[in-house]
C-alpha positions in Angstrom: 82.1 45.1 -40.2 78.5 46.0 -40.6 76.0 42.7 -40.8 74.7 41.7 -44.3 71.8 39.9 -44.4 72.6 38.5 -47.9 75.7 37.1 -46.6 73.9 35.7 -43.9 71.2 34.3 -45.9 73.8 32.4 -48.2 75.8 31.4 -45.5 72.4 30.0 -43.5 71.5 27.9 -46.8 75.0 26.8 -48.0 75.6 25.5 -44.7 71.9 23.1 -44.3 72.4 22.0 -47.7 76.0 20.9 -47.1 75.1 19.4 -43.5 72.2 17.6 -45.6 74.7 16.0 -48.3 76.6 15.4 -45.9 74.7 13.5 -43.3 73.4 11.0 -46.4 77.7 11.1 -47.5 78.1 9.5 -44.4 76.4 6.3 -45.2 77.2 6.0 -48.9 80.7 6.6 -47.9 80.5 3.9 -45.6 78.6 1.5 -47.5 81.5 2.1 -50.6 78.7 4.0 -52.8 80.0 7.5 -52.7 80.2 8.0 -56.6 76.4 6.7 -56.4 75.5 11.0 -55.4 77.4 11.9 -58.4 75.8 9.3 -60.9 72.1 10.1 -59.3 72.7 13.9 -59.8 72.8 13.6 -63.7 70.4 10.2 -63.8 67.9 12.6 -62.5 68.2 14.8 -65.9 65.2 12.6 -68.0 62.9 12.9 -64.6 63.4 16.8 -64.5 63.1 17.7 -68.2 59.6 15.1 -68.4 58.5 16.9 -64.8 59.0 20.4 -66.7 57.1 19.5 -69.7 54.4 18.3 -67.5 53.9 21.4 -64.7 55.6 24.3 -66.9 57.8 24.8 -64.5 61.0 24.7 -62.8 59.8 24.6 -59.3 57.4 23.2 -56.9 56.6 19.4 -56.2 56.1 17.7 -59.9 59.9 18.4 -60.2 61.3 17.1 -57.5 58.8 13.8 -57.9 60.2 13.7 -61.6 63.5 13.4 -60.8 62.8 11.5 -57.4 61.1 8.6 -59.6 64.1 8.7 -61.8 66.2 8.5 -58.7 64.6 5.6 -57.6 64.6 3.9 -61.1 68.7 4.7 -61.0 69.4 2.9 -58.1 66.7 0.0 -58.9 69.0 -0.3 -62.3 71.8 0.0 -60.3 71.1 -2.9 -58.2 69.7 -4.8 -60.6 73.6 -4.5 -62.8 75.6 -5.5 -60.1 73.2 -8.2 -57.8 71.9 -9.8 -60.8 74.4 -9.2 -64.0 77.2 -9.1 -61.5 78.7 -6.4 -62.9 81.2 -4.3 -60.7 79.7 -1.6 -58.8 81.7 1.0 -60.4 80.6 -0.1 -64.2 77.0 -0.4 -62.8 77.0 3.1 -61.9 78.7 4.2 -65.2 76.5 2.4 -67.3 73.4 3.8 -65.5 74.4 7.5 -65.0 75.8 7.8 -68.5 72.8 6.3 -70.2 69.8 8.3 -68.9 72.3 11.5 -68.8 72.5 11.0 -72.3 68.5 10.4 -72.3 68.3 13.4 -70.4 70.2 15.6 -72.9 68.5 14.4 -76.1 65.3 15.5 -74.6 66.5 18.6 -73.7 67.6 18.8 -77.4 64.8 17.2 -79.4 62.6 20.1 -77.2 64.4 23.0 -77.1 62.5 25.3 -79.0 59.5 24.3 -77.4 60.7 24.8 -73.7 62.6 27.3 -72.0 65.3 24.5 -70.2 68.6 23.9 -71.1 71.7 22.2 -69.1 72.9 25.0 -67.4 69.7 25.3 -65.6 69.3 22.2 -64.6 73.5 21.2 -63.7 74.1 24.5 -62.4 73.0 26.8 -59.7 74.1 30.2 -58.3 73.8 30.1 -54.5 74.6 34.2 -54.8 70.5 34.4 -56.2 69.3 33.0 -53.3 68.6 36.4 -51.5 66.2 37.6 -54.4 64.5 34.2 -55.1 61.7 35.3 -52.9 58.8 33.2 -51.8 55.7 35.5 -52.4 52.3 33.9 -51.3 49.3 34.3 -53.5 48.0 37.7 -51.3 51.5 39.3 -52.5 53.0 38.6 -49.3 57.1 38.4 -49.3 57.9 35.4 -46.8 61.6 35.1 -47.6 63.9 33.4 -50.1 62.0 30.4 -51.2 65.6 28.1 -51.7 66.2 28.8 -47.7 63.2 27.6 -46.9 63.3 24.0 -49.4 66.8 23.7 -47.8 65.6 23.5 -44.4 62.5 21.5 -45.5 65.3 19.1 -47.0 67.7 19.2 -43.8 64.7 18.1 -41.4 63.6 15.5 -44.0 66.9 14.0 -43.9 67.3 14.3 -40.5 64.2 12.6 -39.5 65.1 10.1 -41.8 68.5 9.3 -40.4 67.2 9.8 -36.8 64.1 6.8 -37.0 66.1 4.7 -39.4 69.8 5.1 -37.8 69.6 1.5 -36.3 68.9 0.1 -39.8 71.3 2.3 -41.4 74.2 1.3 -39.1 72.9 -2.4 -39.3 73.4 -2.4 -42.9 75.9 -0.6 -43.2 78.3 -2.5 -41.5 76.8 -6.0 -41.5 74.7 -6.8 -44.8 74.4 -10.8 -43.8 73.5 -10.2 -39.9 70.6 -7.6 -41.1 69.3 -10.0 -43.5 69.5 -12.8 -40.7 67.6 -10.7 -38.3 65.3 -10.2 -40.7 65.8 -6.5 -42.1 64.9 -5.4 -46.0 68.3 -4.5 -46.2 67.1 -3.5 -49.9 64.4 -1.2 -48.7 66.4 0.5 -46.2 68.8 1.3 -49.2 65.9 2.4 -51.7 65.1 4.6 -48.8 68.3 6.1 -48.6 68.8 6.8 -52.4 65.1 8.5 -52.4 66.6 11.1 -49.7 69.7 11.3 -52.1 67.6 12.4 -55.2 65.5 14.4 -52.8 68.4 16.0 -51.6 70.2 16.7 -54.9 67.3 17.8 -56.9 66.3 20.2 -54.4 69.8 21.6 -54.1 70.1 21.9 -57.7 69.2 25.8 -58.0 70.9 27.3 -54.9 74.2 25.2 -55.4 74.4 23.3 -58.8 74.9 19.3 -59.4 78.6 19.6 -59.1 78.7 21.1 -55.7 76.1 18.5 -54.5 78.4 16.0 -55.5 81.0 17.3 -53.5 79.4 17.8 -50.8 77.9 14.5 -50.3 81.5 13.1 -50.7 84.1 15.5 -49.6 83.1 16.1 -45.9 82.4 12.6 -45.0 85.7 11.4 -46.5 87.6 14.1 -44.7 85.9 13.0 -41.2 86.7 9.8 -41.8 90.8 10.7 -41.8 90.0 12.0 -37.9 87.3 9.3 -37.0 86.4 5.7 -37.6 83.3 6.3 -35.1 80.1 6.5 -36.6 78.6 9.1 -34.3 81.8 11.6 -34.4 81.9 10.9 -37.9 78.4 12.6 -38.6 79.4 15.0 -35.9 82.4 15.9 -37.6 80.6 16.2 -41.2 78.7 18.5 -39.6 81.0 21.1 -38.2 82.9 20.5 -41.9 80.0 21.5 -43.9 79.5 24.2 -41.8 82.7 25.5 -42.0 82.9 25.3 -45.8 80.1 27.4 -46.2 81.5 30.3 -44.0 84.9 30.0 -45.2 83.8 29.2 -48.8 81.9 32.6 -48.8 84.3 34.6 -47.5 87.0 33.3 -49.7 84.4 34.0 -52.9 83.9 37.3 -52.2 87.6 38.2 -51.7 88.1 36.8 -54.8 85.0 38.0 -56.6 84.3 34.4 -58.0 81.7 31.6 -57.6 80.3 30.6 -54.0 79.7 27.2 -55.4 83.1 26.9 -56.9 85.1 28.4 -53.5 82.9 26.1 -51.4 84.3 23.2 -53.3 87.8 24.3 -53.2 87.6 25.0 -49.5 86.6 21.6 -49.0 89.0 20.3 -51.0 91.8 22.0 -49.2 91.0 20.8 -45.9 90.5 17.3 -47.1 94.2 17.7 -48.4 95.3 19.8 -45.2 93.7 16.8 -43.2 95.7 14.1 -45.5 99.1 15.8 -44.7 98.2 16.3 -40.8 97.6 12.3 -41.1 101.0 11.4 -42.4 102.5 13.5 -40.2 100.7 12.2 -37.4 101.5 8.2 -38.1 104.7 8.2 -37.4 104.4 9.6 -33.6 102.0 7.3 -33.4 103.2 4.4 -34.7 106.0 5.4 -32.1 103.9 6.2 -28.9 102.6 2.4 -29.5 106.0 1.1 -29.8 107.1 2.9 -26.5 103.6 1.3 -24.9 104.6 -2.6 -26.0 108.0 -2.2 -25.0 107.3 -0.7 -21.5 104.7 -3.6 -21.2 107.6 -6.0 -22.2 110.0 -4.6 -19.3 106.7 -4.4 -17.1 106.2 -8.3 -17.7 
């Protein structure tokens, strides 16, 4: 089989976007707030369509601040609902997400034949486009395929972030009253963390679409988490997982002449289920080898 740099390309970017979800799944899989990805990839609608009115445009920096802000404002509502209300954490992210989605879309209607923007372009990306979305600099120079490069801008943000804020991560993560005790803003470490989530999903939007984002900021951690309770192989494991869900996600499209996106998300799917059986299966044998190690204890004693 000859190389094809298309395939490659796709492959290159599926793969740091899915290691970028799901470095962040990690911790809002651990800290019970996976859903929070999911209600932060449509909160961000009113922030984008405002951000477009303003620069004209579906790229560059005013749109990911746009929906960034709006990011921010989600989780500050967020917050806000279930510290201060005490509402559930579930309803609090129902409430918010479903509210300024619905902003979002009445904008999009109430504008729509003044701007070029409807949901589909903002809900829904084709990661097979990636190759011809070129980055061409003002002296007509082609430099590449400008979502590959915002990906891997996006993958070193986040890794950066997780790699001078792990302690505090892991600190408040786990132990919410010790970090507080010690002195931590266990509140801005969390603002921090949602930023890079709205970061992350915005700028994923157009290669891979809100509802693969969502999946990949929950489906890779969660499957880890069936082989792992160790924070380190956890994000180790995520890793490899979003990796392999690119390659394998690809592949399967293109046998079956469908959506990347979609076959990404069903591959990761699959071996989340695969991994659930393997569990089960697994239990009992060990469940067993622990009985054998207690009772050959007991006859030891």
């Amino acid at each position: 089989m000859s190389f094809d740099p298309n395939a490659f390309i796709i492959i290159v970017t599926g793969s740091m976007i899915a290691i970028s979800c799901g470095l962040l799944g990690v911790f809002l899989m651990l800290r019970k707030m996976a859903m929070t990805g999911d209600a932060i990839s449509h909160a961000v609608l009113p922030g984008i369509v405002l951000a477009f009115m303003i620069s004209g445009s579906r790229h560059g920096l005013a749109m990911v601040i746009g929906a960034g802000l709006v990011g921010i404002i989600a989780t500050v509502f967020i917050e806000y609902l279930s510290n201060k209300v005490k509402l559930q954490s579930d309803a609090s992210i129902g409430i918010t997400f479903t509210s300024l989605f619905a902003i979002g879309i009445i904008l999009i209607t109430f504008l729509a034949n003044k701007i070029d923007l409807d949901q589909d372009c903002v809900l829904y990306g084709e990661i097979a486009y990636v190759p011809i979305d070129l980055w061409i600099s003002g002296s007509g120079q082609i430099l590449g395929p400008r979502v590959t490069y915002l990906s891997l801008i996006n993958l070193i943000l986040v890794s950066l972030f997780i790699y001078l804020f792990f302690k505090e991560l892991k600190i408040s993560t786990f132990d919410k009253e010790f970090a507080a005790s010690i002195g931590l803003s266990t509140v801005g470490v969390n603002y921090g963390l949602m930023g890079m989530v709205s970061y992350t999903t915005v700028s994923s939007f157009e290669a891979v679409g809100a509802i693969l984002v969502v999946a990949l900021l929950v489906v890779p951690p969660a499957t880890a988490y069936l082989w792992s309770k160790d924070l380190n192989k956890l994000i180790k494991i995520t890793i490899a997982l979003g990796i392999i869900v690119s390659i394998a996600g690809y592949y399967l499209a293109f046998a079956l002449n469908s959506s990347i996106a979609g076959a990404m998300a069903s591959v990761a799917g699959l071996i989340f289920f695969v991994s659930v059986i393997l569990q089960r299966k697994q239990l009992p044998l060990i469940k067993k080898k622990l009985s054998s190690l207690k009772t050959g204890e007991a006859n030891t004693l």
